[in-house]
C-alpha positions in Angstrom: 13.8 16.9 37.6 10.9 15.8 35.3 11.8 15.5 31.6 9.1 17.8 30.2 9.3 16.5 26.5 9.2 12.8 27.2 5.6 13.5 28.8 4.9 16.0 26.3 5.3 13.2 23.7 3.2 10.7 26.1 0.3 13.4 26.2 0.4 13.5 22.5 0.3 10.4 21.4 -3.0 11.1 18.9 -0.8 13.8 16.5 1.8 11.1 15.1 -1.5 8.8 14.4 -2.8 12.6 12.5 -0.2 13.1 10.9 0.2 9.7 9.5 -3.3 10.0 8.4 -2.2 13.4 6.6 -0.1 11.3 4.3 -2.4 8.4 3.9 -0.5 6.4 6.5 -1.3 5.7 10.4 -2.1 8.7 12.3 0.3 11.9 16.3 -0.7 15.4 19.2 2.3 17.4 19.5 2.9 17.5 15.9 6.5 17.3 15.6 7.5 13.7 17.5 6.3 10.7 16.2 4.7 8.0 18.9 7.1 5.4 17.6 9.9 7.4 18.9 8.4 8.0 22.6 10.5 7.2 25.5 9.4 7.1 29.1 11.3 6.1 32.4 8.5 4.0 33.8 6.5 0.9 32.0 3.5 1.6 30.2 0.1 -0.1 31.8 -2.1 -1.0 28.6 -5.3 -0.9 28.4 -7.8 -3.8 29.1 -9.3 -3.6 25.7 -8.6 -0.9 22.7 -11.9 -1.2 21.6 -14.6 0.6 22.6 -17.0 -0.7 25.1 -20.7 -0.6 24.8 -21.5 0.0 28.8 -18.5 1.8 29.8 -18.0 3.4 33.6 -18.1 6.2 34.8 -15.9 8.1 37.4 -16.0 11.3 39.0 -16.7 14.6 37.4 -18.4 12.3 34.3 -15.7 10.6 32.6 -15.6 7.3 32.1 -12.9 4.7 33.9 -9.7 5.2 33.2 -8.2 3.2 30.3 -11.2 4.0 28.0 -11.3 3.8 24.7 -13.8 5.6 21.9 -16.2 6.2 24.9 -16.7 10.3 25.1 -17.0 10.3 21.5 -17.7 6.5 20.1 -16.4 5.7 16.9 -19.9 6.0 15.2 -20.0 9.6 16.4 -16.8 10.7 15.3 -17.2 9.4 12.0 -20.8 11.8 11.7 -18.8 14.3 12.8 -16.6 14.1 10.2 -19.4 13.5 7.8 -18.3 9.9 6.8 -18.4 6.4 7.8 -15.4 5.8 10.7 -13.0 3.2 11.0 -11.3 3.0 14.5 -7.4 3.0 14.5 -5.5 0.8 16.9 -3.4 3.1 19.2 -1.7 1.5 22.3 -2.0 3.1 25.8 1.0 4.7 27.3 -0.1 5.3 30.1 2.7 5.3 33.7 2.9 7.0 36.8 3.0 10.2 35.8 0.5 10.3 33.0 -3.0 7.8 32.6 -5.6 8.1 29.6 -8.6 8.0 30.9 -10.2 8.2 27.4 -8.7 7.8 23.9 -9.5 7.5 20.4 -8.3 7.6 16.6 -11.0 7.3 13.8 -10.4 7.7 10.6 -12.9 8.5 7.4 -12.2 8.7 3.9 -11.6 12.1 3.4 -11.0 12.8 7.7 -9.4 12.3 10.6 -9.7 12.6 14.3 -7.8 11.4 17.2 -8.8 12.6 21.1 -7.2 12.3 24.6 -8.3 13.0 27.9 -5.8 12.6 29.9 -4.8 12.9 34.5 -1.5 13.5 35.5 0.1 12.6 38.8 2.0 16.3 38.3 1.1 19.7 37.1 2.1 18.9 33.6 -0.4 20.2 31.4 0.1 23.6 32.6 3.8 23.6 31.3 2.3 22.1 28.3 -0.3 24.5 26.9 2.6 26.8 27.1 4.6 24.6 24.6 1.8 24.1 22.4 0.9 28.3 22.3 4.8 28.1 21.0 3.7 25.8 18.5 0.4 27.5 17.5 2.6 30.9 16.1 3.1 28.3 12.9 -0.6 28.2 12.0 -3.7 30.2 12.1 -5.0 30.3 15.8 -9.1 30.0 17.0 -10.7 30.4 20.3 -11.5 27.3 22.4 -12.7 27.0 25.8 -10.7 27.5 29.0 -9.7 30.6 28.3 -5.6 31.4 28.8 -5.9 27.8 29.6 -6.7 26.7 25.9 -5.1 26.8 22.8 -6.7 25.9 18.8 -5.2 26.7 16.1 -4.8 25.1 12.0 -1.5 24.0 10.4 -0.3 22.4 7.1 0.3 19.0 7.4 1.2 16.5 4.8 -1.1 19.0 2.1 -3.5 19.0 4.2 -5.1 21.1 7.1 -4.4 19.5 10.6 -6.4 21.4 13.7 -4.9 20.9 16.6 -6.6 21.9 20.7 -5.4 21.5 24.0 -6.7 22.6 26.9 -5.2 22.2 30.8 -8.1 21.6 32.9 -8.2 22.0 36.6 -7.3 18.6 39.0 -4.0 17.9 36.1 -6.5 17.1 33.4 -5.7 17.6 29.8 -7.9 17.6 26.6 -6.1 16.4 23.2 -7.6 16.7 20.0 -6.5 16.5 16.1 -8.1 16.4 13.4 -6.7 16.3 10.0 -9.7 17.3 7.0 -9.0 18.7 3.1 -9.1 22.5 4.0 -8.7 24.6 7.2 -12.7 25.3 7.6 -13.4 21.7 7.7 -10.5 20.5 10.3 -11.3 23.4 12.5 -15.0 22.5 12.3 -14.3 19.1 12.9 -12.1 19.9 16.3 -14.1 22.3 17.9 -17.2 19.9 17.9 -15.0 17.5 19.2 -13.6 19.5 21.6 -17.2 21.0 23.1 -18.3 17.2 23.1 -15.2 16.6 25.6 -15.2 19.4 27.6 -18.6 19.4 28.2 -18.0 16.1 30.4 -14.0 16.6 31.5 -14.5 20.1 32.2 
């Protein structure tokens, strides 16, 4: 029997790297356990690179190779969406046989933060997942995202300040991840939902 809350932890990788960021540190997406404590029965298979690459490829349904790194969103975008100049955070790829990232990224700004997954999994995890994270979205104040029952947003309090937090199960065992951490509610939400139309717009 699978250990829900070890891949949980490996889906969520980006909220320890938010919440970090919340506290002027390094950036997490569950929001409770950190990435430095994941565990995982299989080895992790890094990426090539964990830098972005200018002429990424592309597989079915128009995402790029798995392994990716800043390519949905590149770290030039992310910063304009936060409305400041981003600097790319190093976050290593745990990806195994159960879960691959097939695109990743943590930027950080002066006064913002964002961290993204898009994630396959070889199981129908994320399913038992957005049910865990609608658990976890009773804390804060909940918005609509896309996918319907499938999709969960909502804003927390994090470190003083305001952490917005998506995920969405997508259909094949896909998953979209985001976080974004900002100085008030308005802004974090603001920054995830773009974020999160960006992503779905090509996982979806």
């Amino acid at each position: 029997m699978l250990r829900f809350s070890t891949y949980a932890v490996a889906a969520s990788l980006i909220v320890t790297a938010m919440t970090g960021c919340a506290s002027n540190d390094t950036p997490s997406a569950d929001g409770s356990t950190p990435a430095s404590g994941q565990t995982s029965s299989t080895k992790a298979t890094p990426a090539p690179s964990d830098t972005a690459s200018s002429s990424p490829g592309t597989s079915a349904a128009g995402l790029p190779d798995d392994h990716s790194v800043c390519t949905i969103i590149s770290v030039q975008d992310a910063g304009g969406i936060m409305g400041g100049s981003g600097k790319q955070l190093q976050v290593p790829d745990t990806s195994d046989k159960v879960v691959t990232h097939v695109d990743r990224c943590t930027v950080q700004t002066a006064n913002a933060s964002l961290g993204y997954q898009v994630d396959r999994y070889s199981k129908p995890l994320p399913m038992m997942m957005i049910q865990a994270m609608k658990a976890k979205a009773k804390q804060g104040t909940p918005f609509p995202v896309p996918g319907g029952s499938h999709g969960i947003g909502f804003v927390i309090n994090v470190g003083g300040k305001a952490m917005a937090r998506v995920f969405i199960a997508l259909p094949g065992n896909k998953s979209i991840d985001v976080s974004a951490t900002a100085g008030s509610p308005a802004q974090a939400r603001k920054i995830a939902e773009a974020v999160t139309e960006r992503l779905y717009s090509a996982a979806g």
